[in-house]
C-alpha positions in Angstrom: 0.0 0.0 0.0 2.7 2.5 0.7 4.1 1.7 -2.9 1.0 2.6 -4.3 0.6 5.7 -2.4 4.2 6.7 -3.0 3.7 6.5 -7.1 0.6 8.3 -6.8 2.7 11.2 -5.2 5.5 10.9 -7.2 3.1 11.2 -10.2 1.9 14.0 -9.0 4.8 15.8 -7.8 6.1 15.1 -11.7 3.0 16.6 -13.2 3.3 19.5 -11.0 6.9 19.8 -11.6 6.5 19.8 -15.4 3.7 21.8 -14.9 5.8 24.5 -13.1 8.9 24.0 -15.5 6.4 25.1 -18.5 5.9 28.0 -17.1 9.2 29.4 -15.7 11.1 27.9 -18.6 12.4 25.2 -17.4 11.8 21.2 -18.7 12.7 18.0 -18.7 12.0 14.7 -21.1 10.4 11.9 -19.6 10.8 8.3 -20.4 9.0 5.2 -19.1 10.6 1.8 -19.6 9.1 -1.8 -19.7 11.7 -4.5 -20.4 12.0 -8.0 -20.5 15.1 -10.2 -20.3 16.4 -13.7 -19.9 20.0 -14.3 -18.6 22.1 -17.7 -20.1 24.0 -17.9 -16.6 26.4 -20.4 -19.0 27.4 -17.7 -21.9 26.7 -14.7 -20.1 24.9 -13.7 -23.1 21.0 -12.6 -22.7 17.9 -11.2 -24.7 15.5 -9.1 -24.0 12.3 -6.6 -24.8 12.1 -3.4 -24.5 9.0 -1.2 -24.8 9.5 2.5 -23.7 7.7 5.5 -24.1 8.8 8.9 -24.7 7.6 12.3 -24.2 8.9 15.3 -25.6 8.5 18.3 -23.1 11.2 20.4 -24.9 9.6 23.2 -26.9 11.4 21.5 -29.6 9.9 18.6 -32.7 12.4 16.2 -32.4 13.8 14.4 -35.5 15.7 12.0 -34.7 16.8 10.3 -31.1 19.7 8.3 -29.4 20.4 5.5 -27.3 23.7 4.6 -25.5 24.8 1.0 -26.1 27.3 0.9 -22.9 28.3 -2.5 -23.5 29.7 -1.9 -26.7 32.6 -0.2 -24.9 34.1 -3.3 -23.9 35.5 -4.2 -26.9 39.6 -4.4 -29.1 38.9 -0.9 -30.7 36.8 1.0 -28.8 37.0 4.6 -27.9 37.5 3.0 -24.2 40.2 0.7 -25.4 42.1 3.5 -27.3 41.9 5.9 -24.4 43.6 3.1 -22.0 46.6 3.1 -24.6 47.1 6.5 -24.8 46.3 8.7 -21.5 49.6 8.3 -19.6 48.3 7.3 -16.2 45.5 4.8 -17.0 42.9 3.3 -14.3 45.1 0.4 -12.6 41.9 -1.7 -13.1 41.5 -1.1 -16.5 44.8 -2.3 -17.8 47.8 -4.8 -16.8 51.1 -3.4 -15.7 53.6 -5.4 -17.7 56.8 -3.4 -17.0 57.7 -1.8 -13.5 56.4 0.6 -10.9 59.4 2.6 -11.6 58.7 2.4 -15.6 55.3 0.7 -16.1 54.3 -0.2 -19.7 50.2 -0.7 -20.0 48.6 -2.9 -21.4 44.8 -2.1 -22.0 42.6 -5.4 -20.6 39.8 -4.6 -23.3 42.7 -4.8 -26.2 43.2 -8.7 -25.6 39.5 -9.8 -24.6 38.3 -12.6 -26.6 35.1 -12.8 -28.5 33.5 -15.0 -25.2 34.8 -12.5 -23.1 33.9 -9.1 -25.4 30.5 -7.4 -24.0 28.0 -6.0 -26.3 24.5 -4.7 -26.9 23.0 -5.6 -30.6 19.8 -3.7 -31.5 17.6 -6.5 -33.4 14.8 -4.5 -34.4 13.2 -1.0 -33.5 9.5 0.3 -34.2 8.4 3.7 -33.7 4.3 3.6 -32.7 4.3 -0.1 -34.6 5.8 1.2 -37.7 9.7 -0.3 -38.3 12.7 3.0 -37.7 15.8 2.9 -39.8 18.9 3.0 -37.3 22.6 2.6 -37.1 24.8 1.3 -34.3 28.1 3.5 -33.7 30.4 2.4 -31.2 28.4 3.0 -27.8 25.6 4.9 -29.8 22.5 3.9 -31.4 21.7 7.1 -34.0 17.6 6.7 -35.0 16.1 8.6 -37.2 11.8 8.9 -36.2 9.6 8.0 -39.4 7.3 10.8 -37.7 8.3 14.0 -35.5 8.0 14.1 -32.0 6.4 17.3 -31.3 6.6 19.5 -28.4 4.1 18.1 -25.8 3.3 14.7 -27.4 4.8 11.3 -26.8 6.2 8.2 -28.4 6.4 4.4 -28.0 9.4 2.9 -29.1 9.5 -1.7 -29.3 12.8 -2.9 -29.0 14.1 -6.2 -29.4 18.0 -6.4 -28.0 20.5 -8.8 -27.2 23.6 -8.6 -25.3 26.7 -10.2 -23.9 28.1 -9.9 -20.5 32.1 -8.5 -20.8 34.8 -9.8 -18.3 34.3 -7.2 -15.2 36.7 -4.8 -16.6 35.0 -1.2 -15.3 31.8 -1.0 -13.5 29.9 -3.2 -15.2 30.8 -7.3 -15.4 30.8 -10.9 -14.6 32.9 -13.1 -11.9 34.8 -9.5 -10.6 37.6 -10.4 -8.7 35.6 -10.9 -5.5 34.0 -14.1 -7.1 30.3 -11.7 -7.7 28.9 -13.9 -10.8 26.6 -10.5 -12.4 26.9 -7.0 -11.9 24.5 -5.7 -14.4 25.2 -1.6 -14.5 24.6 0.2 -18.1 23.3 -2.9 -19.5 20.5 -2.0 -21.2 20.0 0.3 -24.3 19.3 3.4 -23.1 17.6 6.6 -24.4 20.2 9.8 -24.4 19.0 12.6 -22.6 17.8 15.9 -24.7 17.7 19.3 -22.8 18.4 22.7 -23.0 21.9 22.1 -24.6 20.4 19.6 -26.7 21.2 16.0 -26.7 23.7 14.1 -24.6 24.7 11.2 -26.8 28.4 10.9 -25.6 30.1 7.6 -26.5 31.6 5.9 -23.1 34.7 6.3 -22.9 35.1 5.5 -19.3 33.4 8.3 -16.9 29.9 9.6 -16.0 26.2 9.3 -17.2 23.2 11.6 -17.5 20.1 10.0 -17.6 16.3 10.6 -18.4 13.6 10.6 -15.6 10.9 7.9 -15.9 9.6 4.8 -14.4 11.1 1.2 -14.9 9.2 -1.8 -14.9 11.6 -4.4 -15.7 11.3 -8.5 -15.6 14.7 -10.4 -15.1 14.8 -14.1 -16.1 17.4 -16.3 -14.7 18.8 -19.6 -13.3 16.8 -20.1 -9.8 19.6 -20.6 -7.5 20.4 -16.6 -8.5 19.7 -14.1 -6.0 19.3 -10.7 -6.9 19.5 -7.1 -6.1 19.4 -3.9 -7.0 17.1 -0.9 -8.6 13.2 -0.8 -7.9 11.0 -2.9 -5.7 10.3 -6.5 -6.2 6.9 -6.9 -7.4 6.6 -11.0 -6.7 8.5 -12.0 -3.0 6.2 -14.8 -2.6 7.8 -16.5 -5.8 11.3 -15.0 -5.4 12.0 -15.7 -1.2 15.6 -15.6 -0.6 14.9 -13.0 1.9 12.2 -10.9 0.5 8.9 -12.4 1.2 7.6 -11.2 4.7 8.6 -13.2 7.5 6.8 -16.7 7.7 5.2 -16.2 4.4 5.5 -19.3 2.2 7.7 -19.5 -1.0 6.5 -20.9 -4.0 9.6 -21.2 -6.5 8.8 -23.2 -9.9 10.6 -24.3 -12.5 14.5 -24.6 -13.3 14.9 -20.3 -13.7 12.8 -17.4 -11.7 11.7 -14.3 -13.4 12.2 -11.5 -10.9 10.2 -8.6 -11.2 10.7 -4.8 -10.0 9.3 -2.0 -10.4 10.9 1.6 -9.7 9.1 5.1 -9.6 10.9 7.8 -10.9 14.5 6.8 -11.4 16.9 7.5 -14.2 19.0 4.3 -14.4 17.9 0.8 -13.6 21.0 -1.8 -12.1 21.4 -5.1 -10.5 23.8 -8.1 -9.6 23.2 -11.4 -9.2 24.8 -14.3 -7.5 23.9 -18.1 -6.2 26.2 -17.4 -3.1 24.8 -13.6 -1.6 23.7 -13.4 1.6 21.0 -11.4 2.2 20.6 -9.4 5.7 17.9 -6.8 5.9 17.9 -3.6 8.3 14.8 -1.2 9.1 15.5 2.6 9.1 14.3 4.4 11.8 12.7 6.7 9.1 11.1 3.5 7.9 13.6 2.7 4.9 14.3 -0.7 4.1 17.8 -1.3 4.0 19.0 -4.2 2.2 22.9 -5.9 2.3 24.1 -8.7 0.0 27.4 -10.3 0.2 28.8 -13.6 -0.6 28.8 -16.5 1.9 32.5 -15.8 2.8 33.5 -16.6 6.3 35.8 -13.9 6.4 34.1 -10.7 5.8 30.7 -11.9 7.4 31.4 -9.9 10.8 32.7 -6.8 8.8 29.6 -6.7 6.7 27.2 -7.5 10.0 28.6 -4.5 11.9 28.2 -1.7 9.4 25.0 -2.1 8.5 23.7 0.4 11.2 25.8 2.6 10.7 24.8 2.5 7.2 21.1 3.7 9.2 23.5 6.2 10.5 24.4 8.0 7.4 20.9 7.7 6.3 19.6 9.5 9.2 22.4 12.5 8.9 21.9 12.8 5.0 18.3 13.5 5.9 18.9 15.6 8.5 21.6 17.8 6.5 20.3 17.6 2.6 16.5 16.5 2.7 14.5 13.1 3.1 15.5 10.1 1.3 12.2 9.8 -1.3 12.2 6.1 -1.7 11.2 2.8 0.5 14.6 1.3 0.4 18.2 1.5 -0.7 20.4 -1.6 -1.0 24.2 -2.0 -0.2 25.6 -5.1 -3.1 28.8 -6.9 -3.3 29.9 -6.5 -7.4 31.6 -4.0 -9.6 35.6 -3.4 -8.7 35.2 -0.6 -6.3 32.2 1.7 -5.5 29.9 2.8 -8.0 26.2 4.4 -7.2 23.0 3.5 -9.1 19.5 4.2 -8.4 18.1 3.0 -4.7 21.2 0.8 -4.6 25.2 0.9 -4.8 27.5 -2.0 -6.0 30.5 -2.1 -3.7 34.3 -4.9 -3.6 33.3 -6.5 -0.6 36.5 -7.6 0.9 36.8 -4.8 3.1 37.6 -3.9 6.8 34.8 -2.7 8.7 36.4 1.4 8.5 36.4 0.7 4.5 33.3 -0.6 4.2 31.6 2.5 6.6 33.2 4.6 4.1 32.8 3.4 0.7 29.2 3.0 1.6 29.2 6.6 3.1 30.6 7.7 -0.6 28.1 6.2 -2.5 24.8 6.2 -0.4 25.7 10.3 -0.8 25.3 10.0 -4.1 21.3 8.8 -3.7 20.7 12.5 -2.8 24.0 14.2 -4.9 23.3 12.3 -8.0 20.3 10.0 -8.3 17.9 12.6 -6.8 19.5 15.8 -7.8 20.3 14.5 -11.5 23.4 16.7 -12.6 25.0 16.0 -15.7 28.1 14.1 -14.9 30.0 14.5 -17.8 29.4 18.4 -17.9 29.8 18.9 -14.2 31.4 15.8 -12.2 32.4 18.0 -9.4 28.8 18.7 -8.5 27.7 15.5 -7.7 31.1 13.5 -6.8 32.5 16.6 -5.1 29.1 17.1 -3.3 29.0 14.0 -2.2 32.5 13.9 -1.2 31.9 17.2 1.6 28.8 15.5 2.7 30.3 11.8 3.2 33.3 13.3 4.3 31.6 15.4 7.6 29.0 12.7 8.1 32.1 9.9 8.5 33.7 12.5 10.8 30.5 12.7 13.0 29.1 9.2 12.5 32.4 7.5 13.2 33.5 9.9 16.3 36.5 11.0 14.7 36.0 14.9 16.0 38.7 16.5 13.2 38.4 19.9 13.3 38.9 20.6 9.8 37.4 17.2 8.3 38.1 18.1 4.6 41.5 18.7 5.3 42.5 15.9 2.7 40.6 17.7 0.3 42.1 21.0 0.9 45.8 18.7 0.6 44.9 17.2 -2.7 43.5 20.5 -3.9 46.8 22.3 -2.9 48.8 19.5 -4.8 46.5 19.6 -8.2 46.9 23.3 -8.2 50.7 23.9 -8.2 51.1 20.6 -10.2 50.8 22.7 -13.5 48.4 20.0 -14.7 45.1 21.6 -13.5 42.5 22.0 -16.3 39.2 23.9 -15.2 35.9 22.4 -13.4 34.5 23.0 -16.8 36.0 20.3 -18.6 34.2 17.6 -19.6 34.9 14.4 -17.9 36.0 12.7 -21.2 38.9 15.5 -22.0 40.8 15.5 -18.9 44.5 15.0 -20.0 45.5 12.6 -16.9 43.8 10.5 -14.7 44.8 12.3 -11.4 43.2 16.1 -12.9 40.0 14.6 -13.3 39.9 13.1 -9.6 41.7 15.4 -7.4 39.6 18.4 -9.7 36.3 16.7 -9.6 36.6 14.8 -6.2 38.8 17.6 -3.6 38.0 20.8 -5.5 34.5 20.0 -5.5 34.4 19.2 -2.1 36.8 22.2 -1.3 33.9 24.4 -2.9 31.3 23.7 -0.6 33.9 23.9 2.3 34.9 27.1 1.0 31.3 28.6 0.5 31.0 28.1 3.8 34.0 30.4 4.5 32.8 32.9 1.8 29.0 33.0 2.9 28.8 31.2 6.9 28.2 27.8 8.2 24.9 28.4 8.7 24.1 29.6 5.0 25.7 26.9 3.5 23.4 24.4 5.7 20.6 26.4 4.8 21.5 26.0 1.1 21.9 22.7 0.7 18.6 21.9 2.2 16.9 24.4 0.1 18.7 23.2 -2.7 17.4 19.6 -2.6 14.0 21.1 -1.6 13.5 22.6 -5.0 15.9 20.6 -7.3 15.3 17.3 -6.2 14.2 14.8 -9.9 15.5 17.4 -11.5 18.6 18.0 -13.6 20.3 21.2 -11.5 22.8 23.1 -13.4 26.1 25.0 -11.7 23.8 28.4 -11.7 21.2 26.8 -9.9 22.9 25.8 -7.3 24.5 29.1 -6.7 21.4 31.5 -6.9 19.9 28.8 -4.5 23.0 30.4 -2.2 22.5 33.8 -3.7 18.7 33.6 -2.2 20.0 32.3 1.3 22.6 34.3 2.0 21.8 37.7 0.3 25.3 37.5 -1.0 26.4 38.0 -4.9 28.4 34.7 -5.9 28.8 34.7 -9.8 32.4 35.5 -9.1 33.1 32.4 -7.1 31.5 30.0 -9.2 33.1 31.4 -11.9 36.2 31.4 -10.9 36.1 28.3 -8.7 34.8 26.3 -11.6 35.2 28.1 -15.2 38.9 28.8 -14.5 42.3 27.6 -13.0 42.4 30.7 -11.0 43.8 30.5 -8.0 43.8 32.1 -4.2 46.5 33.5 -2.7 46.9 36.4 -0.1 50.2 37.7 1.8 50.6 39.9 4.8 53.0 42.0 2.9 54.2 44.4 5.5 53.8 45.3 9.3 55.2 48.4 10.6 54.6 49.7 14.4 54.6 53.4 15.1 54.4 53.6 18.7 50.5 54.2 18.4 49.2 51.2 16.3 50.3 48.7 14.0 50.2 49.4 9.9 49.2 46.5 8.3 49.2 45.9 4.5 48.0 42.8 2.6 48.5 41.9 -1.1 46.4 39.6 -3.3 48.9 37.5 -5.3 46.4 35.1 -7.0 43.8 36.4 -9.5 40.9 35.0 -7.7 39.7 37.5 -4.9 38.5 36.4 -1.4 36.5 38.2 1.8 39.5 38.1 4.2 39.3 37.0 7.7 42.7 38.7 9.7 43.0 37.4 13.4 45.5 39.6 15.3 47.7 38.0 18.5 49.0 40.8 20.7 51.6 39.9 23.6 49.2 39.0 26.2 47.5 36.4 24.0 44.8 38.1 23.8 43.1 38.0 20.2 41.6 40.2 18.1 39.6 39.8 14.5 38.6 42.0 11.5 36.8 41.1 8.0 37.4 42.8 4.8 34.2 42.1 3.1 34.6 41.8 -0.4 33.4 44.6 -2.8 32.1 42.1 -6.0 29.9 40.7 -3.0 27.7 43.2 -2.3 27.4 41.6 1.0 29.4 41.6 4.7 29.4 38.3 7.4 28.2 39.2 10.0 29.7 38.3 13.8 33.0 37.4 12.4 35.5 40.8 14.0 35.8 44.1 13.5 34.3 45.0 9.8 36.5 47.4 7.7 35.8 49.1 4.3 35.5 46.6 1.1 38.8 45.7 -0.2 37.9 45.3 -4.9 39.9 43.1 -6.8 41.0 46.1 -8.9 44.0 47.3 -6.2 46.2 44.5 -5.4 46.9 45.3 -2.3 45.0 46.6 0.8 46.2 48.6 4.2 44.3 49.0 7.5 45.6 50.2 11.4 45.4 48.0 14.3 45.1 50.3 17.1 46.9 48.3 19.3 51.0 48.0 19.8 52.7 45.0 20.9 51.6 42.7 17.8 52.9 38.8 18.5 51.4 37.5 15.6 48.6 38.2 12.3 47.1 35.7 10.4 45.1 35.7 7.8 42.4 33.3 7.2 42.9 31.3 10.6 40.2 28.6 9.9 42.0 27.7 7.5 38.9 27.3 5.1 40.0 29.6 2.5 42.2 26.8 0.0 44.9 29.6 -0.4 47.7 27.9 -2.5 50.6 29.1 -0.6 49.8 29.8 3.4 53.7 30.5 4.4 52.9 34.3 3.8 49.4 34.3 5.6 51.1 34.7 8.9 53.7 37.0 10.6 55.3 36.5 13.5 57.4 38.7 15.6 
């Protein structure tokens, strides 16, 4: 019954969200899948249906559409394999090492699979409203051109008929990973590209991030019966299925040699799952009243480790509520596949083999992402650093709180890696598309610690209590949406009063940096001259905390002219220093200085801190 209730409301809140979008501009495509498919546990090779319909609430007709074929990636040739051979510090995963640490030579895994081993999607036939569509396959991308137009405000029904093949668990998606987890099923479906305001999002895979339409999933999974599944949606027939999910002493009624497992799933943009004959399945009930869901394999040794997370795993469900808005669905589900930690709708795919500190934070990561990510949809490969840098600050101070670790400063190793990417010389901006980042270590110190760093920072810029305010308003009126960088900054604009285009702009757009020097401190008996100089080109409010010889401590803020906007309670407030002069003076009116520093919080990622303090 609350399954019912809940799609009635997420219905509802769609249609008045699209409702809304119509009239302030904004709009999003909707898309509504029903598929079909029977897995060959033997070949790893499986067909299936797929019956979707599409509606088109762009004020654009619509000529043609596409569809990513994920699986195609997986293959000697592909965009994937070529980018293994030629970036110069490939995903260790992704490739074999076949020289030496000190002078590696790579060898791309996908180069030498065989064709048992390749994976694959094949498009057998396509129909647009019964009537057959002319289409071409293109690497990870199915190009379509519609015998009719979609025009704005009307909808489609595309029938499908697909086959696939399983690839050796390379990246993400897999079988037998190296854990011994037979399935794990992410991107294994076609899937319709996402058209918005920029267009469509047809991006080959190459090896990072997705961007998905919203709809609902009704999906049917055939497979061996000893299989035991998790994943995306709600399983429509427990009774049949057991292993777990049927209600305490109900009877199980399993027939036949396979099972076809059935879920449903409101509102999502991606549908995943993983299977295995040997998971364990423990289940945990939120104090909230989520359903939270754990399968590992049968393995003797991380049985305890698995056991004792899983409320804490409550934990960082409770704090994510609390600090970003309610978790909208009835469950969420923690898997043992994949070759790391990867997030998917209502459900993450996790390497098991852990100690219990791992697994608390791997799961702290990517349960993040169910609010950073699967509810507020960003585009990934525009803008990684909203949703893994997001998601990063969040799981970050939620592990700090949740795990009793009391560090002052918990994105400290943000701020380090930060520090590290930006006088590396190899920095490329925020901007950049996930796909064109020129090393390996750019793209995840940029999109993982500078994202983080430029929540941690806002909250410097604007105050703590802003920033709280702004993430929870944030998810309040973003949330099944696809949120932009400018939406999430006039969200902060609204709570704090402030004017922020300058620091997304520079934060994000450019490879600007932040660096302020106490350039001189002369005493004349009466007070204390002090003069600062900005050295880096991005400006900063500036927090100065004065020692004097008593210990006794004083603070001023120079607000900062472009902001339009003072913090308040933070010192004595002086005039608005504007990026225009470089440098900025102002009296203390007190002798006997020990020490000035500036920014003593240590929240503002200035590159170079060695001049932000003087001592006598």
């Amino acid at each position: 019954m609350k399954f019912k209730l809940q799609s009635i409301l997420f219905s509802l809140l769609v249609t008045g969200t699209l409702t809304a979008q119509r009239q302030s501009g904004y709009w999003q495509q909707e898309v509504d899948y029903k598929m079909d498919v029977e897995m060959n546990v033997k070949n790893y090779q499986y067909d299936g249906t797929q019956e979707l319909n599409y509606t088109n609430n762009s004020p654009d007709t619509l000529t043609k559409v596409f569809y990513h074929l994920f699986f195609n990636a997986f293959q000697p040739g592909s965009q994937m394999d070529a980018r293994l051979q030629n970036i110069q510090d490939p995903d260790g995963r992704m490739v074999n090492n076949l020289g030496t640490r000190e002078n590696p030579e790579y060898e791309s895994r996908i180069s030498i699979l065989k064709e048992d081993e390749i994976g694959y999607l094949n498009v057998k036939s396509l129909k647009q409203d019964g009537k057959k569509l002319g289409y071409q396959m293109v690497g990870t991308v199915l190009e379509v051109e519609l015998n009719q137009p979609l025009l704005p405000g009307k909808s489609t029904k595309f029938e499908m008929d697909f086959e696939g093949q399983v690839p050796v668990q390379i990246r993400r998606s897999g079988r037998n990973n190296a854990e011994g987890v037979a399935l794990s099923m992410t991107q294994w479906y076609p899937k319709l590209a996402e058209y918005d305001f920029e267009g469509w999002h047809a991006d080959p895979y190459i090896g990072r991030e997705f961007h998905g339409v919203w709809g609902d999933f009704d999906v049917k999974i055939t497979i061996d019966k000893d299989y035991i599944l998790g994943g995306t949606g709600y399983l429509q027939n427990p009774k049949e299925i057991g292993y777990g999910y049927q209600e305490e002493g109900e009877k199980v009624n399993r027939k036949g040699r396979k099972l076809t497992w059935h879920f449903n799933a409101p509102n999502v943009h991606d549908f995943t799952w993983a299977a295995d004959p040997e998971f364990i399945h423990d289940k945990l009930k939120a104090e909230d009243g989520t359903m939270l869901h754990f399968l590992y394999k049968d393995n003797e040794e991380i049985k305890d480790a698995w056991k004792k997370f899983q409320p804490k795993t409550a934990e960082l469900l409770a704090y994510y509520n609390e600090h970003i808005g309610q978790y909208p669905y009835d469950q969420y589900s923690v898997i043992q596949g994949g070759d790391g930690g990867m997030e998917y709708g209502m459900c993450t795919l996790i390497t098991g083999e852990r100690s219990y500190e791992s697994l608390v934070g791997v799961t702290a990561h990517e349960f993040a992402h169910s609010w950073f990510q699967f509810v507020l949809a960003t585009n990934e490969s525009e803008n990684e650093w909203m949703d893994e840098g997001f998601t990063t600050y969040i799981s970050t101070m939620a592990e700090n709180e949740i795990l009793n670790k009391n560090n002052d400063n918990p994105l400290s190793n943000s701020y380090r890696g930060y520090n590290y990417l930006a006088n590396s010389g190899q920095e490329q901006p925020l901007s950049t598309h996930a796909d064109r980042y020129q090393t390996n270590m750019g793209y995840g110190i940029g999109a993982y610690s500078k994202g983080s760093v430029f929540l941690a920072q806002l909250g410097y810029v604007i105050g703590e209590e802003n920033l709280s305010k702004t993430l929870k308003r944030y998810f309040q009126e973003w949330k099944f949406k696809h949120p932009t960088p400018n939406d999430f900054i006039r969200v902060a604009e609204k709570v704090s009063g402030a004017q922020l285009g300058w620091y997304l702009n520079d934060w994000t757009r450019t490879t600007n940096t932040v660096d302020y020097s106490i350039k001189s401190v002369e005493e004349d008996g009466k007070g204390t001259k002090l003069v600062l100089e900005r050295i880096g080109q991005m400006p900063m409010p500036i927090e100065v905390e004065v020692t004097l010889n008593d210990n006794s401590t004083k603070k001023y803020y120079i607000p900062l002219e472009m902001m339009r906007w003072e913090k308040s309670n933070n010192g004595k407030q002086l005039k608005d220093w504007n990026w225009g002069h470089p440098t900025y003076s102002f009296d203390i009116e007190k002798t006997g200085v020990k020490k000035i520093e500036i920014d003593a919080s240590e929240l503002m990622a200035d590159i170079d801190r060695s001049n932000n303090i003087w001592e006598k």
